[in-house]
MIPAGU-391129 format. One record per residue (C-alpha): x, y, z; residue number from 1. Coordinates in steps of 0.001 Angstrom, whole numbers, plus 500000, padded with zeros to 6 digits. Layout:
# MIPAGU-391129
+--------+--------+--------+-----+
!     c1 !     c2 !     c3 !  nr !
+--------+--------+--------+-----+
!      X !      Y !      Z ! NUM !
...
+--------+--------+--------+-----+
//
This chain:
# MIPAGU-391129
+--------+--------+--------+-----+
!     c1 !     c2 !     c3 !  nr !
+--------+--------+--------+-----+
! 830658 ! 235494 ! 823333 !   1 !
! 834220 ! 236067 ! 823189 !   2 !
! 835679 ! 235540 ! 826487 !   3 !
! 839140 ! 237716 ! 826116 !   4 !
! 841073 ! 240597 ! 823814 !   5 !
! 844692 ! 241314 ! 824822 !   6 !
! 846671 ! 239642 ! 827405 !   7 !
! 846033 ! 236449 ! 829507 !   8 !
! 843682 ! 236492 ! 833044 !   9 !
! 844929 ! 234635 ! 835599 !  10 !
! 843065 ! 231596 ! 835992 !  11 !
! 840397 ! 231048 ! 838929 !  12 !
! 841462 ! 229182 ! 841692 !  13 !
! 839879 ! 227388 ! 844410 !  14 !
! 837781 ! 229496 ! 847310 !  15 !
! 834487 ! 231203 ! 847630 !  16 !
! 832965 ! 233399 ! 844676 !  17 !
! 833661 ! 236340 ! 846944 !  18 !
! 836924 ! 235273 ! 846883 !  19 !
! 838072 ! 234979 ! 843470 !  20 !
! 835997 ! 237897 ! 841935 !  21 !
! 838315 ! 239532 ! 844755 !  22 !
! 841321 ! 238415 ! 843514 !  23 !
! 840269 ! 239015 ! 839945 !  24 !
! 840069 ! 242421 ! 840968 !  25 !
! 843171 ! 243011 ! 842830 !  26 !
! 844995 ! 240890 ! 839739 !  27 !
! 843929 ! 243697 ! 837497 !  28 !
! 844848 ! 246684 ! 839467 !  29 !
! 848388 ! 245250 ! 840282 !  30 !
! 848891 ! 244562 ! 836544 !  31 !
! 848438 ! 247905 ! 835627 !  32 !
! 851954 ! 249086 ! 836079 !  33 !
! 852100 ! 253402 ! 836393 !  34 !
! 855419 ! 255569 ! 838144 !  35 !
! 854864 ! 256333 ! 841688 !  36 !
! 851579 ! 254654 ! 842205 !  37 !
! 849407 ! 257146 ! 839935 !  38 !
! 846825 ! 255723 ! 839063 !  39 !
! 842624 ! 256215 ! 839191 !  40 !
! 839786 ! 253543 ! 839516 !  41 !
! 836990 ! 254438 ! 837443 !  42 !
! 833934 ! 252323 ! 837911 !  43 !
! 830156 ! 252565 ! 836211 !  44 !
! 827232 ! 252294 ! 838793 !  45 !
! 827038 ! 248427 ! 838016 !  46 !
! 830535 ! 247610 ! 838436 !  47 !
! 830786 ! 249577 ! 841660 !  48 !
! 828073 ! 247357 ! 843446 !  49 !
! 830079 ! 244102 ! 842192 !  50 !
! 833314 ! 245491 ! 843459 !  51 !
! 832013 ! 246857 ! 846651 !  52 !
! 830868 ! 243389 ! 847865 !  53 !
! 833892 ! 242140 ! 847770 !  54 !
! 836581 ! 244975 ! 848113 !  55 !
! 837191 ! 247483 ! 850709 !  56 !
! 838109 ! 251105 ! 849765 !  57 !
! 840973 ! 250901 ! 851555 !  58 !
! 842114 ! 247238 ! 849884 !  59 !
! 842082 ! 248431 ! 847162 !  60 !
! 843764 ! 252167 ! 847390 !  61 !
! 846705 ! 249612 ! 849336 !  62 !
! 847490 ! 247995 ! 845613 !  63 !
! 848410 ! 251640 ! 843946 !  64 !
! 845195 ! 253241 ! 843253 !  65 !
! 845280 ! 257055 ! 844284 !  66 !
! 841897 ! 258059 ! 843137 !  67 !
! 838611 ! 255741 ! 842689 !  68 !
! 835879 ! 257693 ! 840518 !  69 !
! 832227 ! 257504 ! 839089 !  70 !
! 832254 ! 257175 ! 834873 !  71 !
! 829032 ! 258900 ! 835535 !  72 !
! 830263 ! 261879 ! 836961 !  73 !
! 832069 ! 264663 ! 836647 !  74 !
! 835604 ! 264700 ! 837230 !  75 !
! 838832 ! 266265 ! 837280 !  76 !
! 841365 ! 265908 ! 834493 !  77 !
! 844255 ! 263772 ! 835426 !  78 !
! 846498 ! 264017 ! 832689 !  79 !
! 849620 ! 262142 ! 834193 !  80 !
! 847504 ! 259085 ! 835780 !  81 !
! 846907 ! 255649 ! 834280 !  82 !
! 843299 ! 255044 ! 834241 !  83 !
! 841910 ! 251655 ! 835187 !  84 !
! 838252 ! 251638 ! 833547 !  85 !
! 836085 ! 248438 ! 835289 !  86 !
! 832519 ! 248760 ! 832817 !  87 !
! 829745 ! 247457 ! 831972 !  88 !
! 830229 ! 246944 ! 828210 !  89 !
! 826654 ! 249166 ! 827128 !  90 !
! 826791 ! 252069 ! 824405 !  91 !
! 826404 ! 254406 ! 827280 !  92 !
! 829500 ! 253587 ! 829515 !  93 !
! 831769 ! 253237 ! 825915 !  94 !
! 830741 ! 256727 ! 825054 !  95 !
! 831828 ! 258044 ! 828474 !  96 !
! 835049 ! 256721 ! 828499 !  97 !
! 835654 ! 258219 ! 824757 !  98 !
! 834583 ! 261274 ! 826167 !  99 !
! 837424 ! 261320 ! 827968 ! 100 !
! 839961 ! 261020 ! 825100 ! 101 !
! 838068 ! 263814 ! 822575 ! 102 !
! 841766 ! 264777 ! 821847 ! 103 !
! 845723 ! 265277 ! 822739 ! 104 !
! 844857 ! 268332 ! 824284 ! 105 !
! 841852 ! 267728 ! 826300 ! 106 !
! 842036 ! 264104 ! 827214 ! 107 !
! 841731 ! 262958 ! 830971 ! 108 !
! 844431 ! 260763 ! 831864 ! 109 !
! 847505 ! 260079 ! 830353 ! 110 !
! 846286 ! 256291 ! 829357 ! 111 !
! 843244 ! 253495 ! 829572 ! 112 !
! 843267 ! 250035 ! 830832 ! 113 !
! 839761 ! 249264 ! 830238 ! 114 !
! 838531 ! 246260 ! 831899 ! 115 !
! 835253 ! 245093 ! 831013 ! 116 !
! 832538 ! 243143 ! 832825 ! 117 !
! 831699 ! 240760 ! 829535 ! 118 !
! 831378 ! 240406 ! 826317 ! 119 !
! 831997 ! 243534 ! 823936 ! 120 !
! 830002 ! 243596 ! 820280 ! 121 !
! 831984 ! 244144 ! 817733 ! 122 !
! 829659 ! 247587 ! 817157 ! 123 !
! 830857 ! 249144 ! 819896 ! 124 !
! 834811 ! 247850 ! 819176 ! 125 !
! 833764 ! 249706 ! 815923 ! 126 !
! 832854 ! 253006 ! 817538 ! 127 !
! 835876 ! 252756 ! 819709 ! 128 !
! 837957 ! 252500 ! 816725 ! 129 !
! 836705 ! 256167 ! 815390 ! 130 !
! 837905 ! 258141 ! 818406 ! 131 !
! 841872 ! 258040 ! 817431 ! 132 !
! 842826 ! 259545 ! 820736 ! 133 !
! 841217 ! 256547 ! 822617 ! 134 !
! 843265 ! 253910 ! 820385 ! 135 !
! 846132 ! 255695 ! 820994 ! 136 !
! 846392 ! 256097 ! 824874 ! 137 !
! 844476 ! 252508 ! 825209 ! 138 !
! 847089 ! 250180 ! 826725 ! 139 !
! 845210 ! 247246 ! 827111 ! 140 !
! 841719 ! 245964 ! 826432 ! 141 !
! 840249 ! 242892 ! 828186 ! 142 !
! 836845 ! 240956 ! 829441 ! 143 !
! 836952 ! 239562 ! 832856 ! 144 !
! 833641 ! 238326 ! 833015 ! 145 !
! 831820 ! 238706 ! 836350 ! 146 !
! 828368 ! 240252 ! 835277 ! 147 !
! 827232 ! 239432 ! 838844 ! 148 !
! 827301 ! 240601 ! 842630 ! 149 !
! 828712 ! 237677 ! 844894 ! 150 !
! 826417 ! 238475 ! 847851 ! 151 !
! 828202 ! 236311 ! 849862 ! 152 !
! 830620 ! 232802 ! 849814 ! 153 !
! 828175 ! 230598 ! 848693 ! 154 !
! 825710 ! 232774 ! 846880 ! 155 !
! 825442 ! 235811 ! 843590 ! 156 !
! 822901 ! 237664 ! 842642 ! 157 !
! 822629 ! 238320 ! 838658 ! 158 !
! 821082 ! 242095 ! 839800 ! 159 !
! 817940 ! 241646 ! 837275 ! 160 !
! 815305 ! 243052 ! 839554 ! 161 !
! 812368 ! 243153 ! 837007 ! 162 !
! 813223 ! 239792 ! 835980 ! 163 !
! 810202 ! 238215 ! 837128 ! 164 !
! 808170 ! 240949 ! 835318 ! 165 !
! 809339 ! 241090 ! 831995 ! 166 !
! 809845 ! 237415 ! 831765 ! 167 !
! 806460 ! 236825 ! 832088 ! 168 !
! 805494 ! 240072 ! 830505 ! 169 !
! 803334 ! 239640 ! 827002 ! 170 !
! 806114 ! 241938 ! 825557 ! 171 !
! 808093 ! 239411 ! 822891 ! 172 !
! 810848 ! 241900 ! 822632 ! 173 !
! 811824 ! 242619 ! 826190 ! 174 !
! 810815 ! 239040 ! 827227 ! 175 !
! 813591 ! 237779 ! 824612 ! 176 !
! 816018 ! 240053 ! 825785 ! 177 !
! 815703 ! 239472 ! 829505 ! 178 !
! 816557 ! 235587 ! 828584 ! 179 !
! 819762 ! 236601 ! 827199 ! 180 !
! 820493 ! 238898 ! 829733 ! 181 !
! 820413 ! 236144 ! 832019 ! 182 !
! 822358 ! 233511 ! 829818 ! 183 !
! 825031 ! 236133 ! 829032 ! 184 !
! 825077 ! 236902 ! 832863 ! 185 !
! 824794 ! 233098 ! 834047 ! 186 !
! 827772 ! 232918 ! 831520 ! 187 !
! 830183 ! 234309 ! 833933 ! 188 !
! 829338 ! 233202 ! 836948 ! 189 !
! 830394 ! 229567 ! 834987 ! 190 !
! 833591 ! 231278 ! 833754 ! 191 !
! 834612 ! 232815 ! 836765 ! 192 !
! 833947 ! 229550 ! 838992 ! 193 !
! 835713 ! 227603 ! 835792 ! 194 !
! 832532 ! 225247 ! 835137 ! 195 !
! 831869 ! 223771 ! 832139 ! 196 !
! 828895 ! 222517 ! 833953 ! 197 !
! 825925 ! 219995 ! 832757 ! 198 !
! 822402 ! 221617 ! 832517 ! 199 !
! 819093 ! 220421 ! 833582 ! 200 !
! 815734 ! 222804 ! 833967 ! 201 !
! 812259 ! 221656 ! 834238 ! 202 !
! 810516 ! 220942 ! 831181 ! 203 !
! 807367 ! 223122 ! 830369 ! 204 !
! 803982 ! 221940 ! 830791 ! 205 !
! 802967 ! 223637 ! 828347 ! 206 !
! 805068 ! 225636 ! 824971 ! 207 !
! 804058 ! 228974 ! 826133 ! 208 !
! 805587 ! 228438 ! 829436 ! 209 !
! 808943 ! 227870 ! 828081 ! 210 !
! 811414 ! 230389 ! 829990 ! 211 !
! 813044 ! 228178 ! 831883 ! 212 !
! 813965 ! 226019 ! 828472 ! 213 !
! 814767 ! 229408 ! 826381 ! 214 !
! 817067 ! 230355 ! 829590 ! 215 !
! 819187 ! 226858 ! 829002 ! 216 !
! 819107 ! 226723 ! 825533 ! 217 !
! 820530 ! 229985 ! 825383 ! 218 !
! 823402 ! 229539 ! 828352 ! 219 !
! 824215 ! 225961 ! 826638 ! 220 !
! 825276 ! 228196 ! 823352 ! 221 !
! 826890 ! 230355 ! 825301 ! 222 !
! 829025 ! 228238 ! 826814 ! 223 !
! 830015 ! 226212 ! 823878 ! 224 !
! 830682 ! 229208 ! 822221 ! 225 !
! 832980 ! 230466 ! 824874 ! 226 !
! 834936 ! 226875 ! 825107 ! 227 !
! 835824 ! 227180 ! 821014 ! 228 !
! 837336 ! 230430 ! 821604 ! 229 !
! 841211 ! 230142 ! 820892 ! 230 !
! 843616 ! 233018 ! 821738 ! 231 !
! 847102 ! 232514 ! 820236 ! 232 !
! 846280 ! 229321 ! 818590 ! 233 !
! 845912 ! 227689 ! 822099 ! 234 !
! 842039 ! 227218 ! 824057 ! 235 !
! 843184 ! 229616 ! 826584 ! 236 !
! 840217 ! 228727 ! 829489 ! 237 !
! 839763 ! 225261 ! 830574 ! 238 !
! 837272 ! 223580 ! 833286 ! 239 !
! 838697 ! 223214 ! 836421 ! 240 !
! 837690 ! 219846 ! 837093 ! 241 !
! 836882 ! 216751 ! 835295 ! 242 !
! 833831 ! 216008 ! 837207 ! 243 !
! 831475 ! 218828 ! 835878 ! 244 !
! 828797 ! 220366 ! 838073 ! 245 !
! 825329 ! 221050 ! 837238 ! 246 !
! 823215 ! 223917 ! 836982 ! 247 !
! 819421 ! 223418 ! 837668 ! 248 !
! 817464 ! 225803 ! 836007 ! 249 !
! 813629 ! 226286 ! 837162 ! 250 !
! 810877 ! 228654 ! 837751 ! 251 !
! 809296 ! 230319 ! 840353 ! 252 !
! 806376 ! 227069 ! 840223 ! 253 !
! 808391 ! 224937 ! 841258 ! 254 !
! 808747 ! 225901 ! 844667 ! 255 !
! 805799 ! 228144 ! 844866 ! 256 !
! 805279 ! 228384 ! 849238 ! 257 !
! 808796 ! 229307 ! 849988 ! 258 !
! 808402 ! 232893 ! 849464 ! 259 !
! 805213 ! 232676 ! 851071 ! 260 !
! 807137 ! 231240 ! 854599 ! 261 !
! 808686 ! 233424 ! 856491 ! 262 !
! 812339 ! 232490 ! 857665 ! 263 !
! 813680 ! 232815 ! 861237 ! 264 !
! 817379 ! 232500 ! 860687 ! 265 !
! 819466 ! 235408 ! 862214 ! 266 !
! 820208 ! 237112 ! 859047 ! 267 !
! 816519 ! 237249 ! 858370 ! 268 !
! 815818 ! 238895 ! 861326 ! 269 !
! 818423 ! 241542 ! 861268 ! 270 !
! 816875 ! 242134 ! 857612 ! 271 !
! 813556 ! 242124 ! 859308 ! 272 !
! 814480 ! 244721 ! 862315 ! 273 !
! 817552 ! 246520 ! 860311 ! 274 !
! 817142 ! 249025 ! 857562 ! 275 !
! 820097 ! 246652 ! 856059 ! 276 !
! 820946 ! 248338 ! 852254 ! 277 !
! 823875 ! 246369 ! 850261 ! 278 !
! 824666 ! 244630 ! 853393 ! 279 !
! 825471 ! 247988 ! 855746 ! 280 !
! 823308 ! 249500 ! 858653 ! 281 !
! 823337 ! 252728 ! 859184 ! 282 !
! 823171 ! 253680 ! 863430 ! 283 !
! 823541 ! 256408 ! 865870 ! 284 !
! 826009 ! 256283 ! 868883 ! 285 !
! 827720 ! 259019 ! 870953 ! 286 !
! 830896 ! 260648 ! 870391 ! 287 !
! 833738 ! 261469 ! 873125 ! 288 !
! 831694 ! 264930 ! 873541 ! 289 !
! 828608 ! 263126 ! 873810 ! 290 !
! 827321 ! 264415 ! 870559 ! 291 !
! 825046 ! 262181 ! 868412 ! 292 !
! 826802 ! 260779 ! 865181 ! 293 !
! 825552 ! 258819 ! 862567 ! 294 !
! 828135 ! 255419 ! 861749 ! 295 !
! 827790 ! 252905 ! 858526 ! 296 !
! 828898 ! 249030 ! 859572 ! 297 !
! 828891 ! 246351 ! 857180 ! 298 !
! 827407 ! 242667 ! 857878 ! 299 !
! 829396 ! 240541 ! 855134 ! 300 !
! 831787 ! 237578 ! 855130 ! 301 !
! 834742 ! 239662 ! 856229 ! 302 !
! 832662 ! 239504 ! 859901 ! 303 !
! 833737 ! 235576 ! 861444 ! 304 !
! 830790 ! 236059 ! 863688 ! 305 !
! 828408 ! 237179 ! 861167 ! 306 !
! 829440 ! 234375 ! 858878 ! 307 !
! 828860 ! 231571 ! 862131 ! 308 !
! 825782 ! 232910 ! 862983 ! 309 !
! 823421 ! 234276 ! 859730 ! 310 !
! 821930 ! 231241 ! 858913 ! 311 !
! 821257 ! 229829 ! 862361 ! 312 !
+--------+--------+--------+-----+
//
């Protein structure tokens, strides 16, 4: 897929995924330049759990950002603020944000930087191009590719629940669709760490069992295609290093009894004991008047003693 329209993304640089889907983050709210800091985050419900990992609220209202919104709700016009979209690039979130622009007189904000999550079709770059208002407030329009949540330093979640279910479902059509869905998504975890990386995944025993080889084909494409992509005459992206990494690619047979043991690491008990959602707890405690209030904390890398002691 093409990897970028508009101006250049700052390279990754070394740290933990957290870390530089942070920084991508920050990197595109700074960029968007708007008089005396007015501008508005506007976020679909994927997007918002990707950012939420890895931002605070308050991080992120620090760079400029006066207002953070849902696309999928209703909100107030803000016809002097820049408007930062962050989407999921789907017919449904597209349509949204042209909603917003139906014309001079009744459009939202006063322009769109539009951000999105991956790859955009040229079908729905079409249907952008027929609402005039849109093109004309749209200062910039760019893929950042993170179509994952970084759970933590070390580890991402590509947020395909039913996976496992339609993979293996006898539905062709969703089965296909799921395997791209998981290339695409696999995609830009690679582009956001910089890997060009080798792939290896465990050869079917038999042809119908072939998700695992339909998973690698399709990310090898993917990848390849993304590397010939040239933006001013110059391959824009590069690998960070010259040793490559490698992704193993397997199924849930090859390690069948580890969901079947159950762990007793720290984090697994808190998990265990904890009605843990999105890494926060929810828990009661007493106010100064002695009243009983309800508090959110968050267990995540941004706690040292979490981090030291989770998988103990």
């Amino acid at each position: 897929g093409q990897a970028y329209r508009g101006q250049r993304m700052p390279a990754p640089t070394y740290g933990s995924i957290r870390d530089i889907v942070k920084q991508r983050i920050i990197a595109v709210v700074r960029e968007v330049k708007a008089a005396d800091s007015m501008k508005v985050l506007i976020l679909d419900t994927p997007t918002l759990k990707t950012i939420s990992a890895v931002c605070r609220t308050m991080e992120i209202v620090e760079e400029g950002v006066s207002l953070l919104e849902n696309l999928e709700r209703k909100r107030q016009p803000m016809p002097t603020m820049q408007a930062i979209y962050i989407i999921h690039p789907n017919e449904d979130s597209i349509e949204k944000v042209k909603n917003d622009f139906k014309s001079s007189q009744e459009s939202m904000y006063a322009g769109a930087h539009i951000y999105l999550t991956s790859h955009i079709s040229n079908d729905l770059i079409y249907s952008m191009r027929q609402c005039n208002e849109l093109v004309q407030r749209t200062k910039s329009l760019k893929e950042l590719n993170f179509e994952f949540v970084a759970l933590e330093s070390q580890c991402y979640s590509l947020g395909l629940h039913d996976a496992f279910r339609t993979l293996y479902s006898p539905v062709t059509v969703a089965k296909n669709a799921m395997i791209h869905t998981i290339a695409d998504r696999m995609l830009t975890v690679c582009v956001t760490l910089g890997e060009f990386p080798n792939i290896t995944y465990k050869k079917p025993a038999r042809a119908e069992f072939d998700v695992v080889e339909k998973i690698a084909k399709a990310l090898q494409v993917g990848l390849s295609n993304f590397d010939k992509q040239i933006v001013d005459g110059n391959s824009w992206w590069q690998p960070k290093r010259s040793d490559p990494a490698t992704i193993l690619i397997v199924d849930r047979s090859f390690d069948a009894l580890t969901p079947l043991i159950h762990e007793y690491t720290y984090q697994a008990m808190v998990y265990d004991l904890i009605e843990m959602k999105d890494s926060k707890y929810k828990y009661k405690t007493s106010n100064a008047k002695g009243e009983d209030v309800e508090k959110v904390s968050s267990l995540d890398d941004s706690d040292a003693l979490w981090v030291q002691l989770r998988h103990m």
